[in-house]
C-alpha positions, -999 to +999 in steps of 0.1 A: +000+000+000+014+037-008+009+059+021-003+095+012+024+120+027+006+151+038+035+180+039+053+185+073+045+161+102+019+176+128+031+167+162+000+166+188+004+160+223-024+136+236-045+148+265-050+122+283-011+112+286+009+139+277+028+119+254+037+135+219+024+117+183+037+128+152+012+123+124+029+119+087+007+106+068-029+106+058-032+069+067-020+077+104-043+100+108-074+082+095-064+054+121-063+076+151-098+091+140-111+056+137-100+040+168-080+059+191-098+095+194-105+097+226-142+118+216-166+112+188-179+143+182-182+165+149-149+176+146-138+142+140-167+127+122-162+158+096-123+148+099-126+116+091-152+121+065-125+146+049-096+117+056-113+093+037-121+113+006-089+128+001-077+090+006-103+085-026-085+111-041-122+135-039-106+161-025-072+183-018-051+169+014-044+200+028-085+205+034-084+173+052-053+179+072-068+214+081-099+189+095-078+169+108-064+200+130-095+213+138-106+182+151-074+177+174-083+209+191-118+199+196-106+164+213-079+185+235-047+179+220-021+205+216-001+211+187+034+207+191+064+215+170+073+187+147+106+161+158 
């Protein structure tokens, strides 16, 4: 499978743990909003939704990485610079 790069890492910092994730990849991030978000809320269904069709090639990746973002916030993470 070819992974979809996405531009330059996003490092988040979970909020439950503290512990820093760095998110490369399109496929990284559709994982985490699929079964490791820690809330299901709009942010992340919208995210997701955005994931997938940039995945199907429907759409730019930079809208879905901006989702993807926007959804982190919402869930309580906290961007961090990337390592």
């Amino acid at each position: 499978m070819m992974e979809i790069q996405w531009g330059q890492p996003v490092v988040l910092i979970t909020p439950h743990d503290g512990e820093a994730e760095r998110f490369g990849t399109i496929e990284k991030a559709r994982y985490w909003l699929r079964r490791k978000w820690p809330v299901s809320d709009n942010a992340r269904n919208t995210a997701l939704r955005q994931v997938e069709a940039a995945m199907d090639c429907m759409q730019p990746v930079e809208e879905a990485r901006n989702a993807f973002l926007v959804a982190a916030l919402s869930a309580g993470f906290v961007a961090a610079r990337a390592i």
